[in-house]
C-alpha positions in Angstrom: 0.0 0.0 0.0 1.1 3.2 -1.2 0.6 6.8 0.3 -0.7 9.2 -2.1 -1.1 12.9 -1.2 -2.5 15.7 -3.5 -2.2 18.8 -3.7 -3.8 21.5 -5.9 -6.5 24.1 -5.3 -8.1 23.4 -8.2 -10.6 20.8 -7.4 -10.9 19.2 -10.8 -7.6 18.7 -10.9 -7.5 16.3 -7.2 -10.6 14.7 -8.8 -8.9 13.6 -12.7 -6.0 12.7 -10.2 -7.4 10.8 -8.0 -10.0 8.6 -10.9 -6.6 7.9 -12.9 -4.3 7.0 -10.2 -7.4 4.6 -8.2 -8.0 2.9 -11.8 -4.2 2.5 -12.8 -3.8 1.4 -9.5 -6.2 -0.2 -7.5 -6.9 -1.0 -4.1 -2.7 -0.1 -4.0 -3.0 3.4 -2.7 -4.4 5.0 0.3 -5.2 8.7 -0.6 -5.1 12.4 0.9 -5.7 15.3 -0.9 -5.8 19.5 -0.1 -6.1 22.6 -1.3 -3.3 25.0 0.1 0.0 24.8 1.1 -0.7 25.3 4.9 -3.7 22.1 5.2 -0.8 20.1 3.4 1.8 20.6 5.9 -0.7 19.9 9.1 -2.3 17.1 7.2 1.0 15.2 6.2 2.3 15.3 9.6 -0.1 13.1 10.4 -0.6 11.1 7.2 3.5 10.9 6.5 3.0 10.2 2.5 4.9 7.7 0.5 4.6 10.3 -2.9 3.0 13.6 -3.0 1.6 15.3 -6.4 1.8 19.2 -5.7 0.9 22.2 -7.4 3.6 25.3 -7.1 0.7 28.1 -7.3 -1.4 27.8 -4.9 -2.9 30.2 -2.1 -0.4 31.4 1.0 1.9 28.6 1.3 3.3 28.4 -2.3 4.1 24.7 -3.0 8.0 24.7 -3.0 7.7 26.6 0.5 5.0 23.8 1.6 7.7 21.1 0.2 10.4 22.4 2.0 8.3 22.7 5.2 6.8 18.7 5.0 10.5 17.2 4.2 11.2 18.3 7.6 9.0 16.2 9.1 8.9 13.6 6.5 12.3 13.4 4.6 12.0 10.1 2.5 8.8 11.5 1.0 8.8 11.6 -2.9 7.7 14.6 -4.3 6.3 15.4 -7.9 5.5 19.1 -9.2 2.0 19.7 -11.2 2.3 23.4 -12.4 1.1 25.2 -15.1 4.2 27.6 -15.2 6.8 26.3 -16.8 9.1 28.7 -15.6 13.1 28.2 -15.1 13.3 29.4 -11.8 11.1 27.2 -10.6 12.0 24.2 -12.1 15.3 24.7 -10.9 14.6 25.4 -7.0 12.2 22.3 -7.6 15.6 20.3 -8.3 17.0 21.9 -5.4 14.3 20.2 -2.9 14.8 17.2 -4.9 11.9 16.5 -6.6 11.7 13.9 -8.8 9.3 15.1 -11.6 8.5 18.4 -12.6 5.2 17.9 -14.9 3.4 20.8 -16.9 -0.5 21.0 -17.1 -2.4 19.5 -19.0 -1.0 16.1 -17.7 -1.4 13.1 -20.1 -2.7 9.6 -18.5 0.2 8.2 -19.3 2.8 10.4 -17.9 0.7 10.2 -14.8 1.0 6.9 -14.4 4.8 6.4 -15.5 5.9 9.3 -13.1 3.9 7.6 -10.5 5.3 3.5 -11.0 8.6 4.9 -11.0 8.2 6.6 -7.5 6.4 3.4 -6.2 9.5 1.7 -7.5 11.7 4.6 -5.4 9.7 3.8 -2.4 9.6 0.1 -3.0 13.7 0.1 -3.1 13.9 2.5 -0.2 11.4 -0.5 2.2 13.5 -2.7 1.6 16.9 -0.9 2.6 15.2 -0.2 5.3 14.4 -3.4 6.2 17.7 -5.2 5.3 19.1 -2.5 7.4 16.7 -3.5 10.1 17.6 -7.1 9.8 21.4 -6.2 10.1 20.7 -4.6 12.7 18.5 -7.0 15.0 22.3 -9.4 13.5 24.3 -7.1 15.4 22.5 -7.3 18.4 22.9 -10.9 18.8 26.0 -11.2 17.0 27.9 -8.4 19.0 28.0 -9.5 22.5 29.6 -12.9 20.8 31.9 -10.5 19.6 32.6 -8.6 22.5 33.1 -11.4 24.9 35.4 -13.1 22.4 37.4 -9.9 22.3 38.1 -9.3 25.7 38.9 -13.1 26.7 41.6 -12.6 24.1 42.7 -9.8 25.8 42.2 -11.1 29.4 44.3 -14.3 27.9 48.2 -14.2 28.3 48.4 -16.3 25.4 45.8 -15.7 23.1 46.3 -15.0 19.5 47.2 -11.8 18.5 45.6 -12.5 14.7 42.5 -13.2 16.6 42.5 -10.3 18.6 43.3 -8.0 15.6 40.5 -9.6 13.6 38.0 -9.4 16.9 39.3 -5.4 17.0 38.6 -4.9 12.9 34.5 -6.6 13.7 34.1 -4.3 16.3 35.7 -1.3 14.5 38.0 -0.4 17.0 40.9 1.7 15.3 42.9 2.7 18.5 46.5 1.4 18.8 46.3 1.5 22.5 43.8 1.1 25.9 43.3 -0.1 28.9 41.7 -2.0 31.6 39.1 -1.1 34.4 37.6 -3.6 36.1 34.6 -3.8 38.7 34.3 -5.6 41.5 31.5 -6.5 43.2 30.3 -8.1 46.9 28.6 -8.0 50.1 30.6 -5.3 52.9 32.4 -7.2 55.1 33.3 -5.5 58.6 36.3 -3.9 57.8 35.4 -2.2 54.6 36.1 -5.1 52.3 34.4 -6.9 49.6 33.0 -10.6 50.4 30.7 -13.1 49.4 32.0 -13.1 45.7 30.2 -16.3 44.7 27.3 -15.1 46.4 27.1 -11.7 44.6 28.1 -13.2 41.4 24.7 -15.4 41.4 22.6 -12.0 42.3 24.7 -9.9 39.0 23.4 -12.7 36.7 20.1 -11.2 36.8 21.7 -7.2 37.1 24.3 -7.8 34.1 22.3 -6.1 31.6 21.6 -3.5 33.9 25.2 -3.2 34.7 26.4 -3.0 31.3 23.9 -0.3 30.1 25.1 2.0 32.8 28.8 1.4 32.1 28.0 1.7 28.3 26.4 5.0 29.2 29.5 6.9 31.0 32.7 5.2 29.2 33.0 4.1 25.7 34.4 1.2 25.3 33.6 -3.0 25.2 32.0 -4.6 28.5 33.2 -7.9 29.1 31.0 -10.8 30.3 30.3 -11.5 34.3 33.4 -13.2 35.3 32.7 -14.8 38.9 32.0 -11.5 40.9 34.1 -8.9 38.7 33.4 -7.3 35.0 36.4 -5.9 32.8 35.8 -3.5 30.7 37.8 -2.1 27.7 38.8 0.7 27.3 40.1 2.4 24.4 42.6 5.1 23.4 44.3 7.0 20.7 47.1 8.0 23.0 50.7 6.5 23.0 51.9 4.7 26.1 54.6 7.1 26.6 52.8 10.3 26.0 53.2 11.4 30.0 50.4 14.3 29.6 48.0 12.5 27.5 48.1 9.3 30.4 47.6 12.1 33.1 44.8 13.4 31.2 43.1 10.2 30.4 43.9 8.9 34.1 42.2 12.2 35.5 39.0 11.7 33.3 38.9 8.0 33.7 39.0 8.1 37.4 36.1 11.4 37.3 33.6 9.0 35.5 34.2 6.1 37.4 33.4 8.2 40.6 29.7 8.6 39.1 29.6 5.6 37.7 30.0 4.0 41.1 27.0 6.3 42.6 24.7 5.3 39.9 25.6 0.9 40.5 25.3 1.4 43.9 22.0 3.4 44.0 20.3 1.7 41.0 21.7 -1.9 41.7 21.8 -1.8 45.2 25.3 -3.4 45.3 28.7 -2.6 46.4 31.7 -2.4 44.4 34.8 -1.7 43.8 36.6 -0.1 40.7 40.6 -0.6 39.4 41.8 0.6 36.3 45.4 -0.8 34.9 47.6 1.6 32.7 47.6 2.0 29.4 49.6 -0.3 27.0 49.4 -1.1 23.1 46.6 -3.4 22.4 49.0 -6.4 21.7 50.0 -6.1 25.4 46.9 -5.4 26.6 46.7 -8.1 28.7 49.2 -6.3 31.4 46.5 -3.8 32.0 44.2 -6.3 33.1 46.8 -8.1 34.8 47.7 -4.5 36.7 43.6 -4.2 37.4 43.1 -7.5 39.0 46.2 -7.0 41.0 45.3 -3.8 42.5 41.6 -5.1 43.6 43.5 -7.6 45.3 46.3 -5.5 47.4 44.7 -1.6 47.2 42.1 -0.9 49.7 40.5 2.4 48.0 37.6 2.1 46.3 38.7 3.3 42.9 42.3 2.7 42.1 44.3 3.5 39.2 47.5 0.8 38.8 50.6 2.0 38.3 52.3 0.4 35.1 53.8 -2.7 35.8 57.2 -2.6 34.8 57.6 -5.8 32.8 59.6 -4.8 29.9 62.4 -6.4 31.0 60.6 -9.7 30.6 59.9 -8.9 26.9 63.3 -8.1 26.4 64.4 -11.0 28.0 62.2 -13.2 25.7 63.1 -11.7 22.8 66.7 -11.9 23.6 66.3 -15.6 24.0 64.7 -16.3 21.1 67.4 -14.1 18.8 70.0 -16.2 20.9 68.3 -19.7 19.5 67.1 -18.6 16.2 70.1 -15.5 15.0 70.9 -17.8 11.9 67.1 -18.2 10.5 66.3 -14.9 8.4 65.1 -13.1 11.4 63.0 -10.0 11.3 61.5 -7.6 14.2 57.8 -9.2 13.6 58.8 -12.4 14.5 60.7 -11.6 17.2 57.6 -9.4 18.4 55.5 -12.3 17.9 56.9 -14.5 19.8 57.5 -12.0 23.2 53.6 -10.9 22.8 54.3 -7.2 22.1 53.7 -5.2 18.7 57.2 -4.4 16.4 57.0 -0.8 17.2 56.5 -1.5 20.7 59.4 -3.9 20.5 62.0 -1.6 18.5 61.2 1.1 21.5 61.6 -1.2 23.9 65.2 -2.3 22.0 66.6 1.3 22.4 65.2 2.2 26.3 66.6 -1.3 27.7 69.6 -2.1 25.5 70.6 1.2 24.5 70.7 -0.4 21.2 68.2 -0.8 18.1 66.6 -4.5 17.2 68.8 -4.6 13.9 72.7 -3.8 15.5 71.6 -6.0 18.3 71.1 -8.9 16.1 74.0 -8.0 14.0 76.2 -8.2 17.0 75.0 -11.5 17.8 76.0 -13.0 14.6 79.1 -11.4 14.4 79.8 -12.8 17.8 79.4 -16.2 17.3 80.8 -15.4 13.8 84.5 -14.3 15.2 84.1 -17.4 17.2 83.8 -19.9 14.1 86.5 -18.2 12.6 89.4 -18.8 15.2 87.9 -22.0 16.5 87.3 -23.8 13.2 88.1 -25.2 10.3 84.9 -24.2 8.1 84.9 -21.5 5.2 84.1 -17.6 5.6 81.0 -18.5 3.2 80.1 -21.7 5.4 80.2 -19.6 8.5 78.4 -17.0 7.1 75.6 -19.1 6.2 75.5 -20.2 9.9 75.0 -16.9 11.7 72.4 -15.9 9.4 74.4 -14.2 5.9 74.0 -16.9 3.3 75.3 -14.5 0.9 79.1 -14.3 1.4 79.5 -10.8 0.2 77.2 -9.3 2.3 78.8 -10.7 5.3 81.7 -9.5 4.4 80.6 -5.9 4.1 79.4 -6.4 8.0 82.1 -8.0 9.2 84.3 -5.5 8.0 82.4 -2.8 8.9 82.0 -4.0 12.3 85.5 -5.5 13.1 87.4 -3.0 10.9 88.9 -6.0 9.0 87.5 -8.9 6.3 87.1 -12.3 7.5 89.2 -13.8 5.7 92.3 -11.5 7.4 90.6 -12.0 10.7 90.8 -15.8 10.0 94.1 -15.9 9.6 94.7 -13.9 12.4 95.4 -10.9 11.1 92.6 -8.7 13.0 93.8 -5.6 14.4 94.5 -4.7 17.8 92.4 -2.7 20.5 
């Protein structure tokens, strides 16, 4: 069913209108009609028309004007001019509103009709984007909290997989190369302040969880985890590097502001208490320290909102990817690999090179292999291209460029002893 809405103040016109259009189309159109500008606009608020037919002169309210004053109430309405005038002007301001026929009196039954299966054929498309859109939509719903959940036990996980959380990250749109953690706890009061009865509690959230998570949706933005015994992380995310020292105060501040109210509101509205830690801010592909730092400082802070400080575990990354250059320096090593395996992004990782080693990820491979190269070459018997090979330069030039670079003398001269003295 189509809604048809004409407008002329010439009442012969509505009626020839309205006998083509009901015996072109019938029992397909549901019909309005007036007589000025001013009854069309109060009329089609009410009626919301699919396609309007509308004469330009008419008395007050010109039709244009009246056009312009229905879209705003009714902007997927289909509009088609029936004027006498066939006037530049206002054919052109007529294209302007976006009209989609500008007809000239008399009209012939058959451009009626055309004009008017070709906006049926507009509206038609413009239903069903609307409902595909509206399927998608009622998709999402269901399909998101999948998401979600899937997304922050990757990050809650020490070992999940980073291509997993990226691809959980691109479903959800998130963009930001860094976040963090906060985390709420919840439980009964004990007497000295603290939080007990955790299984207890956790049985009472089930049925509060939705309420929970609409409230936290509604002061941060960012991905609510599932219930997870009495506590629920939430993600946060940010645009701001790790090391940007004002942007972390700034986001610390604000974070810590909003969780404040956001406490007020769970405990008035869900009659609970709780508890609030956030952990620091880290690169998504080590976002699992945040939540590490969170969990930790429920467990050993006593304030009711706490902000962790950073937990200072770059020494372990280093450490791992020192290892793992140790065992694997004659493989065709790169930085992503090496990031790979110690859990942390290659940016993060070449930083992380420079603060701790005071060295970047490339010289500090190179002087691995050049170590265990000068060794080769005064303890063995194999050939500057063989020992090449082995430390990671299969092509025997190349290596020799390093080496020489590096030790101020070939190979071949510092086989045969020849290297010059410090």
């Amino acid at each position: 069913m189509y809604k048809i809405f004409l407008v002329d103040d010439e009442s012969i016109v509505i009626e020839a209108l309205t006998f083509i259009i009901e015996n072109a189309f019938p029992e397909q159109c549901e019909m309005r009609s007036a007589k000025t500008g001013r009854a069309f606009i109060e009329l089609a608020e009410q009626f919301n028309p699919d396609i309007c037919f509308v004469d330009i002169q008419m008395p007050g309210i010109n039709g244009l004007d009246a056009i312009k004053e229905v879209r705003k109430t009714n902007p997927n309405t289909i509009f088609l001019i029936v004027s006498a005038y066939n006037e530049f002007d206002y054919a052109k301001e007529a294209i302007d509103l976006g009209v989609m026929a500008y007809l000239n009196k008399p009209i012939e039954k058959e451009e009626i009709t055309q004009n008017l299966t070709q906006a049926m054929q507009e509206v038609d498309a413009r239903r069903l984007a609307r409902a595909r859109a509206l399927q998608t939509q009622e998709k999402l719903e269901i399909v998101t909290p999948i998401i979600e959940n899937g997304l922050i036990y990757q990050m809650t996980n020490e070992f999940g997989a980073k291509e997993t959380l990226l691809s959980y990250l691109s479903m959800l749109s998130i963009e930001e190369p860094c976040g963090n953690f906060m985390v709420l706890q919840f439980g009964d009061e004990g007497d000295h302040g603290e939080l007990t009865n955790a299984i207890g509690v956790s049985v009472r959230l089930e049925g509060l969880y939705d309420k929970a998570k609409k409230l936290i949706a509604a002061t941060f933005r960012g991905v609510t985890g599932p219930l997870m015994g009495n506590t629920i992380p939430v993600f946060l995310p940010s645009g701001e590097a790790e090391d940007d020292e004002a942007a972390l105060k700034r986001i610390r501040d604000e974070q810590l502001l909003k969780a404040s109210g956001l406490a007020e509101e769970l405990k008035k509205k869900l009659k609970v208490k709780l508890r609030i830690a956030f952990g620091a801010v880290h690169e998504v592909h080590d976002i699992s320290a945040s939540y590490k730092e969170a969990t930790r400082a429920l467990k050993y802070e006593a304030e009711e909102i706490v902000y962790a400080k950073k937990s200072d575990n770059a020494k372990g990354v280093i450490r791992k990817a020192c290892n793992y250059i140790e065992l694997n320096y004659a493989s065709d090593l790169s930085l992503d690999e090496v990031a790979l395996h110690a859990g942390v992004s290659p940016h993060y990782l070449s930083k992380l090179f420079k603060k701790e080693t005071g060295t970047g990820f490339v010289d500090y491979l190179t002087d691995v292999r050049l170590k265990e190269a000068r060794e080769l070459l005064e303890t063995s018997d194999k050939s500057v291209k063989e020992i090449g090979a082995l430390v990671g330069y299969p092509d025997q030039n190349y290596f020799s460029r390093i080496f020489k670079k590096q030790m101020k003398v070939s190979p071949t001269d510092y086989k045969e002893g020849k290297r010059e003295k410090t």
